[in-house]
C-alpha positions as CSV (number, residue, x, y, z in Angstrom):
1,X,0.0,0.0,0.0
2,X,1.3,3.8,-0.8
3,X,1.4,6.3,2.0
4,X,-1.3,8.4,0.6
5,X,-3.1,4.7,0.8
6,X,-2.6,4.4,3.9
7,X,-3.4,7.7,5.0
8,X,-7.0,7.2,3.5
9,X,-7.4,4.2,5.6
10,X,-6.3,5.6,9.3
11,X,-8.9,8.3,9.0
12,X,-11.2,5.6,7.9
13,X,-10.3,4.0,10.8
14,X,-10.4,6.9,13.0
15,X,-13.6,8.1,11.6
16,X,-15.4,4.8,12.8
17,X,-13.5,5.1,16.3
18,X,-14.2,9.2,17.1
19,X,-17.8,8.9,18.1
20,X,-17.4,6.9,20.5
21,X,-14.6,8.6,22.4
22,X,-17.0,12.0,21.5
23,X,-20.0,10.1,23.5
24,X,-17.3,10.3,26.6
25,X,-16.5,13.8,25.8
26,X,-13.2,13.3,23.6
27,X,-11.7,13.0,20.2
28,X,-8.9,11.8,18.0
29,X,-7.2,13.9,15.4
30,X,-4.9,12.3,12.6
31,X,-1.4,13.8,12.4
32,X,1.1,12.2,10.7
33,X,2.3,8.9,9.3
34,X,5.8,8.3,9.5
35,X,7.9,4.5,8.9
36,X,4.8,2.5,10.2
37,X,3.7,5.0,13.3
38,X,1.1,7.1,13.5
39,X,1.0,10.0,15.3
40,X,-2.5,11.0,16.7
41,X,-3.3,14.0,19.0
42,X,-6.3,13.2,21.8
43,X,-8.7,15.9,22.7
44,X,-10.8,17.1,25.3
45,X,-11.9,14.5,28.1
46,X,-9.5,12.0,26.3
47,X,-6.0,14.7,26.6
48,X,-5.9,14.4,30.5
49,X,-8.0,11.2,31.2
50,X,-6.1,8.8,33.2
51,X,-7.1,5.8,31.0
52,X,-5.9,8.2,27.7
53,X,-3.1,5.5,27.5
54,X,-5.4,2.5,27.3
55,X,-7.7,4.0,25.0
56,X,-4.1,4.6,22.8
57,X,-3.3,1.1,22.8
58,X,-6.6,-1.1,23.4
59,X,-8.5,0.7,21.6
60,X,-6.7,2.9,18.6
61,X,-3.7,1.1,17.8
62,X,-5.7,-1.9,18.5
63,X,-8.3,-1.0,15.6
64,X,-5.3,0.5,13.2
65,X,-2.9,-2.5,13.2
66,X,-5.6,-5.4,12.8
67,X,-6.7,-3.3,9.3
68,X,-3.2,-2.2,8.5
69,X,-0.6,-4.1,8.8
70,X,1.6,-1.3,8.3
71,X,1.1,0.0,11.3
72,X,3.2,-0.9,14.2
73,X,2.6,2.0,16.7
74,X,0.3,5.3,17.6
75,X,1.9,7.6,19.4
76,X,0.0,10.7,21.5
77,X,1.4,13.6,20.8
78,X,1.0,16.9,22.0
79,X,1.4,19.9,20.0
């Protein structure tokens, strides 16, 4: 798959997972894609919740990695 491939299918992705972090008062924004990480910022309740790290890993990486295999990490990051 290209990058720009594979750019179209994390905001797929992200796109399905968003409303239900907005039912708990959060978000997920798409920043970059760079050698098989993904670099996402969380928003509102989801930037200082103390399960932000689980919701990372169970539930956003979990989702990006088992459609892309290209995918080996997401990464938080703060502006």
């Amino acid at each position: 798959m290209s990058n720009e491939e594979i750019i179209k299918k994390i905001n797929e992705v992200l796109d399905r997972i968003r409303p239900y972090l907005e039912n708990d008062g959060g978000s997920v924004t798409f920043k970059r894609y760079e050698n098989g990480i993904v670099y996402v910022k969380l928003a509102g309740a989801c930037s200082n919740c103390p399960m932000a790290s689980i919701t990372l890993e169970d539930g956003i990486e979990s989702a990006l990695t088992s459609e892309i295999p290209e995918i080996i990490k997401v990464i938080n990051e703060d502006d």
